[in-house]
VEXVO-624140 format. One record per residue (C-alpha): residue in three letters; x, y, z negated; chain. Coordinates in steps of 0.25 Angstrom, whole numbers, plus 5000, padded with zeros to 4 digits. Layout:
residues N
<code = ala&x = X&y = Y&z = Z&unit = A>
...
end
This chain:
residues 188
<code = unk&x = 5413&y = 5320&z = 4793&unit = A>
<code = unk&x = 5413&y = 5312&z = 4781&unit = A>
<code = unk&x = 5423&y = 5302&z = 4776&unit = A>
<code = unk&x = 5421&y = 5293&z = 4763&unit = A>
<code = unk&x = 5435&y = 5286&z = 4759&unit = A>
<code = unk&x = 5440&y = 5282&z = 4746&unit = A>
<code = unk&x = 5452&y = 5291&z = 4738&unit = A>
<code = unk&x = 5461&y = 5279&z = 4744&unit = A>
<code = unk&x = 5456&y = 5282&z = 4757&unit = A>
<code = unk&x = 5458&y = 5298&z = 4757&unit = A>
<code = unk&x = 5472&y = 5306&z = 4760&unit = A>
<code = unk&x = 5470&y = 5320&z = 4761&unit = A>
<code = unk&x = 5482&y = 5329&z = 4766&unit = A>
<code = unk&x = 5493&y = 5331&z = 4755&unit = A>
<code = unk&x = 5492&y = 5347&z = 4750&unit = A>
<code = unk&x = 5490&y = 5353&z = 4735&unit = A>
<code = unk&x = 5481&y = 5347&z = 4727&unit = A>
<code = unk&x = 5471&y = 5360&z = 4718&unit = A>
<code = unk&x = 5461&y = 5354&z = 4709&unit = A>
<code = unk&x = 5450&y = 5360&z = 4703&unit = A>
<code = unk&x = 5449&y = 5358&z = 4691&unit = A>
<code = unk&x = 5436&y = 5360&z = 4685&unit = A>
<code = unk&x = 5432&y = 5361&z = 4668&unit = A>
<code = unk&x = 5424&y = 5368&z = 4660&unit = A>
<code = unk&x = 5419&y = 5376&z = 4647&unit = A>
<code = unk&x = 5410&y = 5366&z = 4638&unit = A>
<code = unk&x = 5406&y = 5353&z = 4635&unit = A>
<code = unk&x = 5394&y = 5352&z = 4644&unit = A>
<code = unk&x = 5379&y = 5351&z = 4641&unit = A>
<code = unk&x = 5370&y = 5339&z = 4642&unit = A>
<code = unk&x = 5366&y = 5337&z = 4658&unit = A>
<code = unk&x = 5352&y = 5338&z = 4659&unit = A>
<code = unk&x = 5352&y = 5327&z = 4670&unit = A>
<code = unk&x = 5361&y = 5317&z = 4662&unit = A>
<code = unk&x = 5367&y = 5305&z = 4669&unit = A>
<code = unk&x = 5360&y = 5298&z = 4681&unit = A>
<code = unk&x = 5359&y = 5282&z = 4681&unit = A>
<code = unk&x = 5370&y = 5284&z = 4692&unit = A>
<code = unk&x = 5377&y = 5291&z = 4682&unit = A>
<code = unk&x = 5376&y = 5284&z = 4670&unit = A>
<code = unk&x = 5381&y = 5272&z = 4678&unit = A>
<code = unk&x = 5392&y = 5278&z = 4684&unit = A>
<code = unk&x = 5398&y = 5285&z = 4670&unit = A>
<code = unk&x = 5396&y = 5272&z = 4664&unit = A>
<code = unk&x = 5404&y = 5263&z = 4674&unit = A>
<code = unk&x = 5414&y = 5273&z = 4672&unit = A>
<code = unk&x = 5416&y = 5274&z = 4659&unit = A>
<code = unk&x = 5416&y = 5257&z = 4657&unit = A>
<code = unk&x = 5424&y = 5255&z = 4668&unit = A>
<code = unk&x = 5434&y = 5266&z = 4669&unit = A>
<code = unk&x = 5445&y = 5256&z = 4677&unit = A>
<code = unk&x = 5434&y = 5255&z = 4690&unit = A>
<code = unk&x = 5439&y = 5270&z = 4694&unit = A>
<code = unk&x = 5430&y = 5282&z = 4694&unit = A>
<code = unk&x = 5419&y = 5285&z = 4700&unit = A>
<code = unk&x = 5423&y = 5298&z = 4710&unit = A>
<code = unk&x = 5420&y = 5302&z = 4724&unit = A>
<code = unk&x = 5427&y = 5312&z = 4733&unit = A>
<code = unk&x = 5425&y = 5325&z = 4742&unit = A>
<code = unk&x = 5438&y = 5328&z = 4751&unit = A>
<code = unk&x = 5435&y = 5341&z = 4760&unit = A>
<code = unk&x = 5446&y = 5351&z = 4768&unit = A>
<code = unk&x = 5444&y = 5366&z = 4769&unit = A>
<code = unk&x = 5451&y = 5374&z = 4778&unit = A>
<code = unk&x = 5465&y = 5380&z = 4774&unit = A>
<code = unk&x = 5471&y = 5380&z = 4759&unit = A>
<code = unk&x = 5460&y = 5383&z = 4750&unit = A>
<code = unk&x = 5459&y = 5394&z = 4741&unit = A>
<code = unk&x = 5461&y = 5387&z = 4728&unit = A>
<code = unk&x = 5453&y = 5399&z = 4720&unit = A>
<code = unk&x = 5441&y = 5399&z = 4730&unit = A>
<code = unk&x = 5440&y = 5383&z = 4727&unit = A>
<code = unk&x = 5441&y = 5383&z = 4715&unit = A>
<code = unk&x = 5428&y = 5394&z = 4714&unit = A>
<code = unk&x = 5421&y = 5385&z = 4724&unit = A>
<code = unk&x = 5422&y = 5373&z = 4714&unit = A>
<code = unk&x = 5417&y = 5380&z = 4701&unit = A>
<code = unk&x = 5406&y = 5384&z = 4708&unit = A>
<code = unk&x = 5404&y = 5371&z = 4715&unit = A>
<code = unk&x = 5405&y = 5364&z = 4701&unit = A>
<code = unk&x = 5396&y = 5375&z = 4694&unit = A>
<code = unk&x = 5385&y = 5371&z = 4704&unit = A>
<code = unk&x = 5384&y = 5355&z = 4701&unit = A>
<code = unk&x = 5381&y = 5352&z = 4688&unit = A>
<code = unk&x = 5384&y = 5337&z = 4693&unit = A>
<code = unk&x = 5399&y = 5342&z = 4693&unit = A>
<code = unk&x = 5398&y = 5348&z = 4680&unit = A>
<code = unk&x = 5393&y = 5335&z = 4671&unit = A>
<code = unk&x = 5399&y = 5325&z = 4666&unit = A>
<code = unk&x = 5393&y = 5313&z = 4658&unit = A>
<code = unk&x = 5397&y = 5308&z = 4643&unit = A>
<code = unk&x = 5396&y = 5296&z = 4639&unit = A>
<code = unk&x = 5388&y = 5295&z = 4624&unit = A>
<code = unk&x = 5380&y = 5284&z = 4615&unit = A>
<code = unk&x = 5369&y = 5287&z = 4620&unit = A>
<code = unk&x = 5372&y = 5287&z = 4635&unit = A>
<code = unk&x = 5377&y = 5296&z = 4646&unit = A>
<code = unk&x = 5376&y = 5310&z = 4644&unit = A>
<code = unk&x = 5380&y = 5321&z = 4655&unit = A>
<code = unk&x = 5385&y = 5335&z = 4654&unit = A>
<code = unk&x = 5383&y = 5346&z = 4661&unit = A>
<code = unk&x = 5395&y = 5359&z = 4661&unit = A>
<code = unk&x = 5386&y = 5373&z = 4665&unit = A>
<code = unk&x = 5392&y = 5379&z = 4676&unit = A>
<code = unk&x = 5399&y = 5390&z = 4670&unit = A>
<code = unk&x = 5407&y = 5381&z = 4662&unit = A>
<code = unk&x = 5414&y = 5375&z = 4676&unit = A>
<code = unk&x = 5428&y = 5381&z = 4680&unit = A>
<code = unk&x = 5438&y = 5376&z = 4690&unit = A>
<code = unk&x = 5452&y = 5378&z = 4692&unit = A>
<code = unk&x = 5463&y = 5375&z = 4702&unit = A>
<code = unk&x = 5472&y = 5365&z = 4696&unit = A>
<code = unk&x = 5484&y = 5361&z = 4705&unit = A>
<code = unk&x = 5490&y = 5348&z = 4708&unit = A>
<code = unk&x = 5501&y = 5351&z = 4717&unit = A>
<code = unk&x = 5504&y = 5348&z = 4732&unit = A>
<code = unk&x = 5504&y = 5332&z = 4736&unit = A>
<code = unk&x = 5513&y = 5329&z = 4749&unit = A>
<code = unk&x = 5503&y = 5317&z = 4754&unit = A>
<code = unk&x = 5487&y = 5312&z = 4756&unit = A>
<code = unk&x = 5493&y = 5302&z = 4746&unit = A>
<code = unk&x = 5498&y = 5309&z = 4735&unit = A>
<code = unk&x = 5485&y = 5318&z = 4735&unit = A>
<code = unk&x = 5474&y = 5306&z = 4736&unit = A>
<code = unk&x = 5482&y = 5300&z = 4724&unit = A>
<code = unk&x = 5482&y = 5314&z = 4716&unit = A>
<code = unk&x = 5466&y = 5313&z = 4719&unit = A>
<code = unk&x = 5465&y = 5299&z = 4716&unit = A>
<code = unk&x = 5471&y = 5302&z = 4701&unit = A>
<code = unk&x = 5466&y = 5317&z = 4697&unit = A>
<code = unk&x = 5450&y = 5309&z = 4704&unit = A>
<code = unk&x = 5452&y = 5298&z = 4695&unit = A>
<code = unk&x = 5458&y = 5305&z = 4682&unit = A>
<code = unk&x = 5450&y = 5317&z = 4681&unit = A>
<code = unk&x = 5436&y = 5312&z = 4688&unit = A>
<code = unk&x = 5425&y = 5304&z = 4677&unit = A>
<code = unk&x = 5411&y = 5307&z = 4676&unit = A>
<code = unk&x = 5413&y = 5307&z = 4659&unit = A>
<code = unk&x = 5420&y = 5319&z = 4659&unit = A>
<code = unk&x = 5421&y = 5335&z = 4666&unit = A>
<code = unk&x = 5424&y = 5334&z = 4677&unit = A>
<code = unk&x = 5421&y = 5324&z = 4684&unit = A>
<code = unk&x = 5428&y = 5328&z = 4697&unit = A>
<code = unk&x = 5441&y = 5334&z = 4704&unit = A>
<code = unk&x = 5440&y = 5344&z = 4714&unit = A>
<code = unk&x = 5452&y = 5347&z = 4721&unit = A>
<code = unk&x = 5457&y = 5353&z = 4734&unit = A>
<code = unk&x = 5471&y = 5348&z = 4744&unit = A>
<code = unk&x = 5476&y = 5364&z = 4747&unit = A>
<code = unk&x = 5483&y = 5363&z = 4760&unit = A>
<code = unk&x = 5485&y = 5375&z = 4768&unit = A>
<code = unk&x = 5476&y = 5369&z = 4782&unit = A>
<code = unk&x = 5465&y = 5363&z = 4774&unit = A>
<code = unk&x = 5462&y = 5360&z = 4760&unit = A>
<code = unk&x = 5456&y = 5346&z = 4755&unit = A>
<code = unk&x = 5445&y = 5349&z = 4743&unit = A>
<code = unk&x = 5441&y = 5336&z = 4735&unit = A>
<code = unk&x = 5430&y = 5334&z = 4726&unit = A>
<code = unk&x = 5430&y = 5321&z = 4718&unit = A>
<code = unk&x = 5418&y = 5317&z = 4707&unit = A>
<code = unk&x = 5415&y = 5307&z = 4699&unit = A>
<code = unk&x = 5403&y = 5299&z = 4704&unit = A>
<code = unk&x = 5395&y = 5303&z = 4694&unit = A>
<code = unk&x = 5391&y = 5318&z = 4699&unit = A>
<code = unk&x = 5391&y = 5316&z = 4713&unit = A>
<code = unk&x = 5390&y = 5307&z = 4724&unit = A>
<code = unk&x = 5394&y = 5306&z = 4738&unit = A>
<code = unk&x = 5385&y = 5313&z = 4745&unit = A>
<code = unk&x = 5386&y = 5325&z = 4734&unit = A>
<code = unk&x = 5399&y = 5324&z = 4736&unit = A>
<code = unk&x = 5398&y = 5326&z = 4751&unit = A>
<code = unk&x = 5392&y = 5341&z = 4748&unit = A>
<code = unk&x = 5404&y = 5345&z = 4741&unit = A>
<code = unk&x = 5412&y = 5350&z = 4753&unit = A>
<code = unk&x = 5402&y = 5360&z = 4757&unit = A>
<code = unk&x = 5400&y = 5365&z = 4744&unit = A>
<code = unk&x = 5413&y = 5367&z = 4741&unit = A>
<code = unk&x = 5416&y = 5372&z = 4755&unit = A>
<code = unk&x = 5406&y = 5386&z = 4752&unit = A>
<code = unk&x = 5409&y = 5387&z = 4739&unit = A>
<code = unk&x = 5425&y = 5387&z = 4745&unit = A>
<code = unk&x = 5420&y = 5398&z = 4756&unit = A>
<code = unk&x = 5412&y = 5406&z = 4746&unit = A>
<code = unk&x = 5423&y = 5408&z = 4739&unit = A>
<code = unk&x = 5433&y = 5410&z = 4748&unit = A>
<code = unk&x = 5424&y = 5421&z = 4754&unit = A>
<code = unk&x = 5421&y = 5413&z = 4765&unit = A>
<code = unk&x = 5404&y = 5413&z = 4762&unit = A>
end
């Protein structure tokens, strides 16, 4: 089953709140691709009209048990490494739009943690700030990845700038994610 909402709409269980947090070694080289019209139009609104709100979509999926924080953090270096979508960015110049691309091997990730919230509230309004500071399609990265630990089930989110994906790609992350998780946990 599939469920579309608005952040306003979501309220996960309360538990403690592990980012993973991504950066990288470089300045990046020119994308080969550059910027889609959809792109161009998208950077564009969101750099003259900064006061609309960003442009991000969400992923919100459970694993079984408390996650290994390790294992998922390995799981999302080599997700990232794989899709150079996730890996570019797009700088604004005279000439135009030009987009950048990081090389895999320049990806890390890291667990950063945020502490343990008490409610669905507090966490949805830990989301709705870290989504909005951190998440712009002009600068690296242009996402959070994150998980709610809790010792019955984990909540993994994924949250993007428009941008570098869109909803049905969005949509694959859970199974990706999921087998890389496995893999790494020893599980495939």
């Amino acid at each position: 089953m599939v469920l579309v909402f608005t952040i306003r709409d979501y309220l996960p269980e309360p538990g403690e709140l592990v980012e993973f947090r991504a950066s990288a070694a470089g300045d990046g080289l020119d994308h080969p691709a550059g910027a889609c019209d959809v792109q161009t139009s998208h950077v564009r609104r969101h750099l003259t009209a900064p006061e609309v709100g960003h442009g991000w979509l969400a992923t919100f999926f459970d694993l079984p048990g408390r996650v290994d924080v390790g294992a998922l953090a390995r799981a999302w270096r080599t997700w990232l490494r794989r899709h150079d979508a996730l890996r570019t960015w797009f700088a604004p110049e005279d000439t135009g739009l030009e987009r950048r691309l990081l090389p895999p091997e320049a990806v890390t990730v890291r667990p950063v943690g945020h502490g343990r919230r008490a409610s669905g509230e507090a966490v949805r309004a830990w989301m709705r700030e870290r989504f909005t500071e951190a998440i712009s399609p002009v600068a690296w990265p242009g996402f959070v990845a994150g998980a709610i630990v809790r010792d019955k089930s984990s909540t993994l989110f994924f949250a993007v700038d428009h941008a570098h994906t869109d909803g049905c790609s969005l949509a694959r992350v859970f199974a990706e994610i999921r087998a890389l998780y496995t893999a790494e946990t020893g599980g495939a």
